[in-house]
FIKELO-93023 format. One line per 5 residues: number of its first residue (from 0); for each residue x, y, z of C-alpha. Coordinates in steps of 0.1 Angstrom, whole numbers. Layout:
% residues N
NUM	X,Y,Z  ...
END
This chain:
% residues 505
0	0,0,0  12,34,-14  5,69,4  8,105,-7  40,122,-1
5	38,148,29  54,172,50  52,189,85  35,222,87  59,254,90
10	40,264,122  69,293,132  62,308,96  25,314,100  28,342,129
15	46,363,102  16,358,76  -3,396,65  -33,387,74  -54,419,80
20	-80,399,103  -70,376,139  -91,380,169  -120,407,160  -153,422,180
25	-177,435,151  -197,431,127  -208,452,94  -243,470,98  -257,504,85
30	-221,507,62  -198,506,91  -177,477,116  -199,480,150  -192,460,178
35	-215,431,186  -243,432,212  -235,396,226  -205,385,246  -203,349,236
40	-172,341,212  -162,318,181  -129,306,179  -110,304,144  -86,272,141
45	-56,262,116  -67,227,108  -30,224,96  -16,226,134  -47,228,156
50	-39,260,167  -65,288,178  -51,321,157  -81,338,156  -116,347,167
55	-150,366,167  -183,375,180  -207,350,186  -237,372,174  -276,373,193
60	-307,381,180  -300,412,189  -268,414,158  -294,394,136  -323,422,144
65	-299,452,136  -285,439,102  -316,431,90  -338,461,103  -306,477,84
70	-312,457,50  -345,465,52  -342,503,56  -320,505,25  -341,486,5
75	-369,512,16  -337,537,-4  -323,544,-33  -305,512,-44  -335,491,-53
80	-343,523,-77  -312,528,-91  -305,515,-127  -299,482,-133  -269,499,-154
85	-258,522,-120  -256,490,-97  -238,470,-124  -208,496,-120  -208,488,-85
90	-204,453,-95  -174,460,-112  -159,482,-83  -161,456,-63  -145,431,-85
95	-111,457,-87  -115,460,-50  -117,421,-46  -82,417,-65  -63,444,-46
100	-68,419,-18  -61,386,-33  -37,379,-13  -53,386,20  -83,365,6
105	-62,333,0  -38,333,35  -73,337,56  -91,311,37  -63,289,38
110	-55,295,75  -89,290,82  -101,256,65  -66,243,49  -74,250,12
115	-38,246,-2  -27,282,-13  -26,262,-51  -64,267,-47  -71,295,-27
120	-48,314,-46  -75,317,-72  -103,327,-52  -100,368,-58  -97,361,-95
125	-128,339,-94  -146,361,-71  -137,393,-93  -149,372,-128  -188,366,-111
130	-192,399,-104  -181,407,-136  -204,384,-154  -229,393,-130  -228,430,-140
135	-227,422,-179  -266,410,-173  -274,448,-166  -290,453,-200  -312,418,-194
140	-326,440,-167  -327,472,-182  -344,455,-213  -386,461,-218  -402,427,-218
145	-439,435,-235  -460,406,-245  -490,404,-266  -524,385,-255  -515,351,-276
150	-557,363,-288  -546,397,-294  -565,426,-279  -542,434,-251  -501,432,-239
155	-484,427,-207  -457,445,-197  -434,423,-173  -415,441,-147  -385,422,-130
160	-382,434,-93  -357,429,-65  -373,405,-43  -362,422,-12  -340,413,21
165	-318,381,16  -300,360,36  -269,347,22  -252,313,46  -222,302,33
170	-205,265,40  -168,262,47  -150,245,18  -155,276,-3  -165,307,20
175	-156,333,-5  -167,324,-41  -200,302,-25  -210,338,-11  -201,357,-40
180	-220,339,-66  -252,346,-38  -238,383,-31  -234,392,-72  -269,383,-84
185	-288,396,-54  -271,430,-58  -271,438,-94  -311,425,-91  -313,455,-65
190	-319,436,-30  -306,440,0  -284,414,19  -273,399,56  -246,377,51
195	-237,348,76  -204,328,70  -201,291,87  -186,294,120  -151,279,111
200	-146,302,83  -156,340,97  -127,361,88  -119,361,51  -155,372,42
205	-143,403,62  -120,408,33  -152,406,10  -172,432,31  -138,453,30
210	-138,452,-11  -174,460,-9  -173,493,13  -144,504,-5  -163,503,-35
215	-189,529,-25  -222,506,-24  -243,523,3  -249,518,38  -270,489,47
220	-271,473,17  -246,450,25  -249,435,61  -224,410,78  -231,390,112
225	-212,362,128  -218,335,149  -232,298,154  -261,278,138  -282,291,157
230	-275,327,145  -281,312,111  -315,298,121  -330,330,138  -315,349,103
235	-335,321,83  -368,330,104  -364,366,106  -396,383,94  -383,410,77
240	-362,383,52  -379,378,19  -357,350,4  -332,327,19  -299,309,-3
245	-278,285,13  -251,261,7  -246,238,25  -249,200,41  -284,182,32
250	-297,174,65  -290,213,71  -307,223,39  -334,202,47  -339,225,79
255	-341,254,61  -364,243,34  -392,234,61  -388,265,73  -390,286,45
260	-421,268,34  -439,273,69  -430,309,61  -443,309,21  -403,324,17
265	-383,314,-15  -353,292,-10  -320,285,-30  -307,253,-18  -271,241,-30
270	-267,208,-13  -246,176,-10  -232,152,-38  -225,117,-47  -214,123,-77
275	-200,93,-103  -173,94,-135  -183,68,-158  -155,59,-173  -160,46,-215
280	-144,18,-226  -128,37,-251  -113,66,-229  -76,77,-222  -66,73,-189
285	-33,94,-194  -51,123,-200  -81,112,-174  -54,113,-148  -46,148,-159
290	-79,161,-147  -86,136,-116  -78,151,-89  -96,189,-99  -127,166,-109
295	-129,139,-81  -107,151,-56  -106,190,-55  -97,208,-22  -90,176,-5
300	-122,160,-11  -142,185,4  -162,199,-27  -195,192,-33  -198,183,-70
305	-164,163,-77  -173,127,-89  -162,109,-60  -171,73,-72  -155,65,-103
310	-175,33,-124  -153,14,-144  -157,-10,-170  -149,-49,-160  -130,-51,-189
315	-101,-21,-176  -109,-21,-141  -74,-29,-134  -60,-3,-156  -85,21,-140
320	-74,15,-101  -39,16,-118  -42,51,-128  -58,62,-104  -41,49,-76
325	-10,62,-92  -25,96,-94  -39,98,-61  -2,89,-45  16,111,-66
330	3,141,-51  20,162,-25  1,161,13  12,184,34  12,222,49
335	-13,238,26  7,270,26  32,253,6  25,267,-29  37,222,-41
340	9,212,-17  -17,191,-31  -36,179,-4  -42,200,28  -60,187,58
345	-98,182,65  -112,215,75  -120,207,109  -116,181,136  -151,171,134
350	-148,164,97  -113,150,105  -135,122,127  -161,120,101  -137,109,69
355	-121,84,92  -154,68,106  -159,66,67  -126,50,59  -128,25,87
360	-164,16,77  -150,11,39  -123,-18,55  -145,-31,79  -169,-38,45
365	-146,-51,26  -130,-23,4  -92,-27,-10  -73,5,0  -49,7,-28
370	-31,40,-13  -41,58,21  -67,46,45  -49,58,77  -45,91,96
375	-17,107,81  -7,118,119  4,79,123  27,77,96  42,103,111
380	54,144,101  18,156,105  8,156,141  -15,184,153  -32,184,123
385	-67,171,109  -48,151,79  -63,118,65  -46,103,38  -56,103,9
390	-72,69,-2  -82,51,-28  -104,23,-23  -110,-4,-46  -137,-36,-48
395	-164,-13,-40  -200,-28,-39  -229,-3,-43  -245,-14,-8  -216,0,11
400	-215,33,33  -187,45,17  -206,39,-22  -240,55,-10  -229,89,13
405	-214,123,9  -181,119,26  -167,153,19  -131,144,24  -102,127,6
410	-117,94,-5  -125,73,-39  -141,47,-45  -144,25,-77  -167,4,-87
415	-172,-22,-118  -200,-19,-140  -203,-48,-167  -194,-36,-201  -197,-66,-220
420	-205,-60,-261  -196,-28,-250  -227,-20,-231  -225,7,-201  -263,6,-190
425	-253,-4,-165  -223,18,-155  -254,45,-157  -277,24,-136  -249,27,-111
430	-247,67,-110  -283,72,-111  -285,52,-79  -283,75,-56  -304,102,-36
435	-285,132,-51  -278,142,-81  -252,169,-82  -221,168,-102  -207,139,-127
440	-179,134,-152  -179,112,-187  -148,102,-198  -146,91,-228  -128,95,-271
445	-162,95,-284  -174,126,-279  -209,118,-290  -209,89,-270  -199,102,-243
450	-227,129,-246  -256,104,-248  -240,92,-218  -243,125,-202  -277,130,-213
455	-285,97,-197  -275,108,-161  -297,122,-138  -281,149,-121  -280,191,-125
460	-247,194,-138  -218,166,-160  -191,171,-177  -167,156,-206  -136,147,-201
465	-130,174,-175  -153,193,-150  -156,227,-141  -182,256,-133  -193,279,-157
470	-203,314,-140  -230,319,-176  -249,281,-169  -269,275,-143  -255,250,-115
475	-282,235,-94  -289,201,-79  -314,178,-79  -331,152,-53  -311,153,-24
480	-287,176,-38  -310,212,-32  -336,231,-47  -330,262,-75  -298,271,-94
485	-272,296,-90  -248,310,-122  -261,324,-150  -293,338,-158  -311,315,-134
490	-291,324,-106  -303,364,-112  -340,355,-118  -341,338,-83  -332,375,-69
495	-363,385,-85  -400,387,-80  -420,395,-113  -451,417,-121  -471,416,-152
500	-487,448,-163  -520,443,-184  -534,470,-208  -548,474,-240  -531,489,-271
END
C-alpha cells in the first residue's frame, strides 16, 4: 500500500503571515464595523496545526435584528431604484476591490479551513470574474419585456423586481466564491443582503465586506453578522427576510427548506453530492489522470460536486485503479501553505473524525485500500493536524456506506460496471443510484458517446472529459442535492420577483 508524499506544517512561519483579520469584536451594519451586542465568542482554528489564531463575535438576536432592520431600511432607499446599469458599475468596483486583496483573501481562507494556497490562490480572481459576469446581465434587466395576448386585444408589460432582504449562509469549503455567486446576483437584481459565513470560516469574508465598502455601495445594503447555527437559524426565520440561499450539508438544507415553506419564503438550496465518472471503454486514462484530482478530488475532497465514485468497465478495471491509484499517491500532502501542496488537511476536527469513521467503515466492508486509509498523523510528520490520507479504495460494492454517502473528504471509490458487447447501461444504472444528483464526469474519445452518456445521467450538472463551473450556466442540484440554481441567468431571476402589467393597445 502506497500513500501520498507529505510534510510537516511550517507552524513558526505562520505568525509572520499579513493577514489583515485575527481576533476581532464586530460586525458590518448600516455601512460601518460596529461591535457586537453579545459576549459569547467563536474561535477560528488552523486545521494544519490545531492552533486557535483567531476569533470573533458569537452574534444574538440582537446582531441578527440590527442587520436586518438595516437591509430593510436601504431597501426602503435608493438602491433598489437605481439603474440596473448604476448597480452593475458597482459590480465591477467591487471586483477591482476584490483583487487588490487577493492575497489577503487566500492566507485567511487557507488558514482558516486548509485549502492549499494552489487553490485558494484563485479565489480573488474567481470572485472578481462573477461579479463581472454578473454585471454584464445589466441590459437583461434594463431591457422592456412586453408581451401580446397570444388572442390579441391586449399586452403585458413584465416588470423584473428585486425580491427584497436576503439571507446569504455560506458553508466552509468555499466561503468566498459560494457567497459571492449569492452576493453578485442579489445585488445587481437591486436587494438587499445579511450575510452569515459558517462558524469555522468567519474572517476572510471580512476581506469581501472590505472590497465591498471600499467600492462605495451604500450603507446597509450590504450586512455582515457572525456566529453559530443558531444565528443562522434565527437569520432564516427573521420576518423581515424575503428570500433565503444556502449552501450547504443536506440534513441542514433540509432545515431550512421546512422553514422557509412554513414561512411561504423562496429558497436556493445548494446541497450535498455523490457524484460518479463513468468511465467509456474507449477513454484515455493518461489524459483522465490529468484532470482527476480537480474533478474527483478537488480541495482535499471536500467539494460538493467532484465525482467521487468513479465506475469502471470490468474489462479495464485494473487499468483504471492503476491510474488512479497512481495519481492519487503522486500528489503532494502536506502544509497547505506550501504553494507544491496538493492535499491540505480536512477543514476541521469534526470532519477529521467523520472521513475516518468513513474510511474505517469502507475496511471493515470489505474495500481494498490501494493507497491511504490511515491518519496521516500515524505515519508520522503531520501531528497536530486534521490530515487523513488520501485513499483510494477499490472492490467497491454499491451497498456500502462509503458507495452511497457524501463523505466530503479525501476518499475514492471505484466500482465495476459490466461492459460486456460494449454495453454501459449499466455503468449509468450505477450513478443514477443514488439520492443526489449533483455533479458527474464522462470520460470518454467518443465525444458523441460520451454525450448520450451525459444526457442519460440524472443529475443538475456533467461534464466531458473534465469538470468545471461555468459562471454563464446555471448549477443546481437535484433530489437530495437542493432546490434552485445559481450561475447564470437563473441564478439572477431567483433575486427576483415579477409583475405583469395588463393593458390594452
Amino acid at each position: 500500500m502506497s500513500a501520498a508524499t507529505h510534510d510537516a506544517p511550517a507552524v513558526a512561519a505562520r505568525a509572520a503571515l499579513p493577514l489583515p483579520y485575527t481576533h476581532v469584536d464586530d460586525i458590518f451594519i448600516d455601512g460601518a464595523w460596529t461591535p457586537a451586542r453579545g459576549t459569547g465568542r467563536i474561535s477560528v482554528t488552523d486545521p494544519a496545526t490545531g492552533d486557535v489564531w483567531g476569533s470573533v463575535p458569537d452574534g444574538t438576536a440582537d446582531d441578527v435584528d440590527a442587520a436586518v432592520g438595516s437591509a430593510r431600511r436601504a431597501f426602503a432607499g435608493e438602491w433598489p431604484r437605481l439603474a440596473p446599469s448604476e448597480r452593475a458599475a458597482y459590480l465591477l468596483r467591487i471586483a477591482d476591490e476584490v483583487e487588490k486583496r487577493a492575497k489577503e483573501l487566500s492566507l485567511t481562507n487557507t488558514r482558516e479551513n486548509g485549502s492549499p494556497v494552489s487553490e485558494s490562490a484563485g479565489a480573488a480572481a474567481n470572485a472578481a470574474g462573477i461579479f463581472r459576469y454578473f454585471a454584464s446581465l445589466a441590459d437583461y434587466l434594463e431591457r422592456e419585456d412586453v408581451r401580446a395576448f397570444p388572442k390579441g386585444g391586449g399586452e403585458s408589460v413584465v416588470r423584473r423586481e428585486p425580491i427584497g432582504v436576503c439571507a446569504l449562509i455560506a458553508p466552509w469549503n468555499f466561503p468566498i466564491n459560494l457567497v459571492v455567486i449569492k452576493l453578485a446576483p442579489a445585488l445587481l437584481a437591486g436587494c438587499t443582503v445579511v450575510i452569515k459565513p459558517a462558524s469555522p470560516t468567519p474572517l476572510s469574508l471580512r476581506v469581501i465586506i472590505d472590497a465591498v465598502a471600499a467600492a462605495g455601495v451604500p450603507a446597509g445594503v450590504v450586512n455582515f453578522v457572525t456566529g453559530s447555527g443558531r444565528l443562522g437559524d434565527a437569520l432564516v426565520k427573521h420576518p423581515d427576510v424575503d428570500k433565503v440561499a444556502f449552501t450547504g450539508s443536506t440534513p441542514v438544507g433540509r432545515k431550512i427548506a421546512a422553514a422557509c415553506g412554513e414561512l411561504l419564503r423562496p429558497v436556493t438550496l445548494e446541497l450535498g453530492g455523490k457524484s460518479s465518472a463513468i468511465v467509456l471503454p474507449d477513454a484515455d486514462l493518461e489524459a483522465m489522470s490529468k484532470v482527476l484530482i480537480r474533478s474527483s478530488m478537488r480541495n482535499t475532497g471536500q467539494t460538493c460536486y467532484i465525482s467521487t465514485r468513479i465506475l469502471a468497465p470490468a474489462s479495464r478495471y485494473d487499468e483504471v485503479v492503476d491510474m488512479v491509484t497512481s495519481t492519487i499517491a503522486a500528489g503532494k500532502q502536506g502544509d497547505p501553505l506550501d504553494p507544491d501542496t496538493v492535499f491540505g488537511p480536512c477543514a476541521t476536527e469534526s470532519q477529521y473524525r467523520t472521513v475516518m469513521e468513513y474510511v474505517e467503515s469502507g475496511l471493515a466492508a470489505g474495500a481494498r485500500a490501494t493507497t491511504g486509509g490511515r491518519a496521516a498523523s500515524l505515519t508520522g510528520g503531520l501531528e497536530g493536524g486534521y490530515f487523513v490520507e488520501p485513499t483510494v479504495f477499490a472492490d467497491v460494492t454499491p451497498d456500502m456506506r462509503i458507495s452511497r454517502e457524501e463523505i466530503f473528504g479525501p476518499v475514492l471509490c471505484i466500482l465495476k460496471y459490466d461492459d460486456d458487447g460494449g454495453n454501459v447501461d449499466q455503468a449509468v444504472a450505477l450513478a443514477n443510484n443514488t439520492e443526489f444528483g449533483l455533479g458527474g464526469v464522462v470520460f470518454g474519445q467518443d465525444r458523441q458517446a460520451a454525450l448520450a452518456v451525459a444526457d442519460r445521467m440524472d443529475t443538475g450538472s456533467v461534464g466531458i472529459n473534465f469538470f468545471a463551473s461555468n459562471h454563464a450556466a446555471p448549477f443546481g442540484g437535484r433530489h437530495d442535492s437542493g432546490l434552485g440554481t445559481e450561475y447564470g441567468i437563473e441564478g439572477l431571476n431567483a433575486y427576483l420577483s415579477y409583475k405583469s402589467i395588463h393593458r390594452q393597445p
